[in-house]
N, C-alpha and C positions, 0 to 999 in steps of 0.2 A: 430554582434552576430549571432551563427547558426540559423536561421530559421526553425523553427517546425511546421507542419501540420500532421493533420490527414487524412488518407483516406482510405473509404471505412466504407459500418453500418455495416456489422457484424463481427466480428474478425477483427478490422482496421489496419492497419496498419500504423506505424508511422516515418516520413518523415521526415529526418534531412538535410539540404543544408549548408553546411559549404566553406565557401572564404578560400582560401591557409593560412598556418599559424592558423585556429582556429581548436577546436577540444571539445568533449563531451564525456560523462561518459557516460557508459548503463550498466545494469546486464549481467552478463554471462550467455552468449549461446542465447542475444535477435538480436543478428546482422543476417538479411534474404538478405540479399544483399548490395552490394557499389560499389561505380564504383571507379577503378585503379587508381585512384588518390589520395585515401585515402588510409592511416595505419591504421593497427589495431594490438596493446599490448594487453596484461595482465597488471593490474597495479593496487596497494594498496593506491589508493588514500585517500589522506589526512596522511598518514602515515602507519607504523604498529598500532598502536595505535587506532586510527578510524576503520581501518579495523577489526580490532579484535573486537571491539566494534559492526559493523555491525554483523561481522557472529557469536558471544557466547553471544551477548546480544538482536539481534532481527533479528538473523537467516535468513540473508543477506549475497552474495557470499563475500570471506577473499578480491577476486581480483574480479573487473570490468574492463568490456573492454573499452579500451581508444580509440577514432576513433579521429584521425587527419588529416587534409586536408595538403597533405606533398607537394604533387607536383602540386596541383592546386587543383581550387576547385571540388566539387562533393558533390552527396548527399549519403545516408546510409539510407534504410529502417531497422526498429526493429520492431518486435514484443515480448510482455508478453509470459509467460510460459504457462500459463491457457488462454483457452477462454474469451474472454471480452472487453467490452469499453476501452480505453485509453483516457487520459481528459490531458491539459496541463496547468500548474498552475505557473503565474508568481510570483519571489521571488522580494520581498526589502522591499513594504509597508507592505506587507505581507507576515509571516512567515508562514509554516504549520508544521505541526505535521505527521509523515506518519505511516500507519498500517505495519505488516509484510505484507512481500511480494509483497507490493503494487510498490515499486518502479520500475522504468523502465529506465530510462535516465535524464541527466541534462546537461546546458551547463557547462563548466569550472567554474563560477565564481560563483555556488551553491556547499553549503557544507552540509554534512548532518553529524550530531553530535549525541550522545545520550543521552538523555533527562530524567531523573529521577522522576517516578510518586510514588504516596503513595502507601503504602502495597496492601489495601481494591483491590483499582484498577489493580493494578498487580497482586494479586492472582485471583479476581473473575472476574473482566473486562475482560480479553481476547484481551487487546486493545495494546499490544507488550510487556507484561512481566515488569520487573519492570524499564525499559528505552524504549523506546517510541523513534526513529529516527525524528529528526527534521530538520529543512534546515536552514541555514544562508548563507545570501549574497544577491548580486544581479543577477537574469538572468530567467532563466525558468525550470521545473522540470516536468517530463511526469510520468504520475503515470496509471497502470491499477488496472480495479475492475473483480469480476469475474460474469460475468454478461452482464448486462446493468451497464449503472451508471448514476447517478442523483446528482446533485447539490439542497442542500437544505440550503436558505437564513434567518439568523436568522436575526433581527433588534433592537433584546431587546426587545419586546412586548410579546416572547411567549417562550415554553419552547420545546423540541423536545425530544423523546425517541428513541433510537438507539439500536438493535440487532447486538451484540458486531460482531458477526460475517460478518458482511455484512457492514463494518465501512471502507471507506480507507484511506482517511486523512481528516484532519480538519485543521480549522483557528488558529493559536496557541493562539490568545485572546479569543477563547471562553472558557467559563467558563464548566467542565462536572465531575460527581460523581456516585456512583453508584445507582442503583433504582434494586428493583426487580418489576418489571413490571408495573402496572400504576391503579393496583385495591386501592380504597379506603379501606384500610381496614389493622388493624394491620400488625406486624411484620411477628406473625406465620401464618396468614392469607394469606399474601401476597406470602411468603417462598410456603404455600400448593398450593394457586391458581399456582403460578409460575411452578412448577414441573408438575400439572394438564395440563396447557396451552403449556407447553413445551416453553415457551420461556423465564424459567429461570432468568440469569442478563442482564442489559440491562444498556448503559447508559445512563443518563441527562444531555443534551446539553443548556446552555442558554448562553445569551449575545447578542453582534455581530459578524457576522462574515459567512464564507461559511462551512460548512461540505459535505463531498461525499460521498455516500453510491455506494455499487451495489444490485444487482437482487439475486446472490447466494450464499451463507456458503459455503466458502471450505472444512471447518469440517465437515458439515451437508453433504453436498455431497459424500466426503472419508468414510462418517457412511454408507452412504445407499447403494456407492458400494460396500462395506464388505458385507452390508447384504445378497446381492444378490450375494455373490460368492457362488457357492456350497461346503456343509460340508462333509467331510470325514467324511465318518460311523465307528464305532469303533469296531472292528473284535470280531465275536460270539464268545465263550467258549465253546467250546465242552463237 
């Protein structure tokens, strides 16, 4: 199986070493180097059909690059689009569920499919529209956050609250719904506190299982670069 590491803490960069004969998926445009021994395609893996499903249902590239170890082995550094952690998450006992965007690479023998959540969750969750990318199979699957990122261990004793935007994948057992934020207090209560607090929907995580967050909102962030573009003034009237 290719072998995955990480290296480096700030912007890491992540290390793929593949034996002749194996080969891995990445998003387009994450390959930063590979030594002449490896190929590298375009390719709709898993079919037309999944690929379509990545890019109009959770705005994931139609085509990934395919890296194969053709003439001997060799390794292939990637990196995410956006700044941040990258984390590597083994498939088979464990399935995960992945946010947009979050994906980065896998070996061969990991599929990602799209997964079908309830209305509630798809319109107000933010947590990838109404199909949700998930992994089947056996192997390994690299995922960045934009950020830092954190590993948060649920065990069934407690319940956890998630800012949809700062979400990048979970344990597909865990159980999550939606919450507007965590004040005691009615519906309309909680709807006003929410919009007051600014952190709106949010979701509820329980069960067991791993979830990952990061550090930044890539919405939140594209908000507050706009705000600080400068505005065109709008020409006197004489």
């Amino acid at each position: 199986m290719p072998q995955m590491t990480i290296s480096g803490s700030i912007d890491p960069l992540l290390s793929v070493v593949l034996e002749k004969g194996e080969a891995i998926f990445a998003e387009r445009n994450a390959m930063v180097s590979m030594d002449s021994t490896l190929a590298l395609t375009g390719r709709a893996k898993g079919g037309i059909f999944s690929a379509l499903s990545r890019k109009f249902l959770n705005d994931e590239s139609f085509f990934q690059q395919k890296i194969e170890a053709v003439d001997g082995a060799g390794e292939v550094l990637l990196t995410p689009t956006l700044p941040g952690d990258v984390c590597i998450l083994t498939c088979g006992e464990h399935q995960y569920m992945i946010s947009d965007g979050a994906y980065l690479a896998s070996t061969e023998t990991v599929e990602l499919e799209a997964k079908s959540q309830g209305l509630g969750r798809a319109l107000l969750g933010d947590s990838g529209g109404f199909f949700v990318m998930s992994t089947e199979g056996h192997g390994q699957i690299a995922v960045s956050g934009f950020g830092s990122m954190r590993a948060i261990e649920l065990d069934g004793s407690r319940s956890v609250y998630v800012d949809n935007g700062h979400l990048v994948a979970w344990d597909r057992e865990l159980e999550y719904e939606l919450a507007l934020n965590t004040a005691k207090q009615g519906f309309f209560g909680k709807l006003l506190h929410s919009q007051t607090s600014g952190e709106g929907i949010v979701l509820k995580f329980s069960g067991r299982g791993k979830l990952f967050v990061c550090s930044r909102n890539r919405g939140g962030f594209v908000d507050w670069m706009l705000s600080q573009m400068p505005q065109e003034k709008a020409p006197k009237n004489d």
